[in-house]
Steps between C-alpha positions, in 0.01 A plus 500: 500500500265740712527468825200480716359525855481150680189442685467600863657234757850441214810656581554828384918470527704214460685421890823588472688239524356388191538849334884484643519165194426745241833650272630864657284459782732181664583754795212670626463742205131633438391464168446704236179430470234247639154366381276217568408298225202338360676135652136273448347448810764312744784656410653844604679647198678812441706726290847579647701756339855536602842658403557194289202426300105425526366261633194264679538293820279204576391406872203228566174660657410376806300205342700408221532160521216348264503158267731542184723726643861383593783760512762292406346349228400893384873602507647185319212595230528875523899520471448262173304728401689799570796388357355467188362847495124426552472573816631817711906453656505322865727762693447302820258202647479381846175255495572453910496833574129575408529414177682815402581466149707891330472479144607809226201737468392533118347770351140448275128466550327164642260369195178590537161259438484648121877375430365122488270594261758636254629261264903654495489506881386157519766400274802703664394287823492186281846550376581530891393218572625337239869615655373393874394171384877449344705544759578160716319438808636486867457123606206572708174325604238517129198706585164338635206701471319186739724506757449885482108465531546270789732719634227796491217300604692367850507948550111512488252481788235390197498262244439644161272360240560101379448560138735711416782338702388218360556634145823668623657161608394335169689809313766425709519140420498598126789739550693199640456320218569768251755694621768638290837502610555722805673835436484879756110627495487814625139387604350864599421731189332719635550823379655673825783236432576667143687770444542704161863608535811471292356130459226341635577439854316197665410564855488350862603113472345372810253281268773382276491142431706179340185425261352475221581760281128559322371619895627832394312545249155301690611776760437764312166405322407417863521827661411724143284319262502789297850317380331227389418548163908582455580152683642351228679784388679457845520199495701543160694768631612291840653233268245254572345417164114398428352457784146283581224647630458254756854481627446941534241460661546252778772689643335790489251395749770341702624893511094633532460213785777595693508891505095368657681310760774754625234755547272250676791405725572897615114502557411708205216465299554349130225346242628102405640497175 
């Protein structure tokens, strides 16, 4: 995982009484080594290397807070996850204290847009997938991708366009009605959030839902179409079987509809889906 310069205005060291949570450094110990990380663009991320080990501490940005984001439902998902070797060790989480979330550094290279192109990547994720979608749920609240869009559209100063939330609550309904049973998404696949290591690491769980578990895969046709002539090879791979067309495709404009709306609600420009 490269590390790389955060834009200007983000922290460029962790304060330390958060650094003071990481292992061997509990006493006021510099590190061995510090880096900011590529953390998205509300988080402040970095690399921490200590006596004891590598490894990457968490702290929200200044506007972090944003719909579909809940840190305790992230760390009742991520440790899951983590426990089951899919996603990166928690060493230490603290959602009160700025979110701060320490979790074991691994070693590897993000994917990269070609990787969802390939037809043995794709199916190394779907056999992740496949594992995430196995393990038992926390009892928490079933993802709504409406409640979601309302949530984004109470942020903006400007309604968006009626036909396509018009089609997005439709898709919605249809998802209601043909759910399968609710398992861990991940729910962000985007390729800084997978890492080629000694497995295939899945990355940053603030988007992780109780859902259905064919979003996945409508995530990832959603943000690189080049996947989607592999889709059912995915599909396959994830345990999921033969999937319809129609069911695919609904939920990946539910996915296309609402990356629209979260950039829409941070006043960014985006083209409806």
């Amino acid at each position: 995982m490269a590390a790389q310069v955060p834009p200007a205005g983000r922290l460029s060291a962790p304060p330390a009484w958060a650094l003071a949570r990481v292992p061997g450094l509990e006493h006021g110990a510099a590190p061995v080594a510090l880096a900011p990380l590529a953390g998205g663009s509300v988080n402040e991320v970095f690399r921490v290397d200590t006596p004891l080990g590598c490894f990457v501490l968490r702290l929200n940005g200044p506007a972090w807070l944003r719909p579909g984001v809940e840190r305790e439902r992230e760390l009742a998902l991520h440790r899951a996850a983590a426990a089951a070797g899919i996603a990166p060790a928690i060493v230490h989480a603290d959602p009160a204290a700025q979110g701060l979330l320490i979790t074991q550094f691994e070693f590897g290279r993000l994917w990269r847009q070609q990787d969802y192109a390939d037809a043995t990547a794709l199916r190394r994720l779907g056999e992740r997938l496949q594992a995430l979608h196995a393990l038992p749920a926390p009892q928490i609240a079933r993802f709504d991708p409406w409640q979601v869009a309302q949530a984004y559209l109470r942020q903006m100063r400007v309604a968006p366009p009626l036909e396509p939330m018009a089609r997005l609550e439709q898709c919605c309904a249809a998802l209601e009605r043909d759910q399968r049973p609710g398992c861990i998404v991940h729910g962000d696949l985007a390729e800084s959030n997978l890492l080629e290591g000694s497995r295939l690491w899945l990355l940053d769980w603030e988007y992780a839902q109780h859902g259905d578990p064919l979003m996945d895969v409508a995530c990832v046709l959603a943000y690189y179409p080049a996947a989607q002539p592999l889709a059912a090879e995915l599909a396959a791979a994830a345990g999921l079987g033969v999937v319809q067309g129609e069911a695919l495709a609904l939920r990946v404009y539910i996915y296309r509809a609402l990356s629209w709306l979260w950039s829409l609600a941070r006043g960014e420009p985006a083209a409806a889906p």
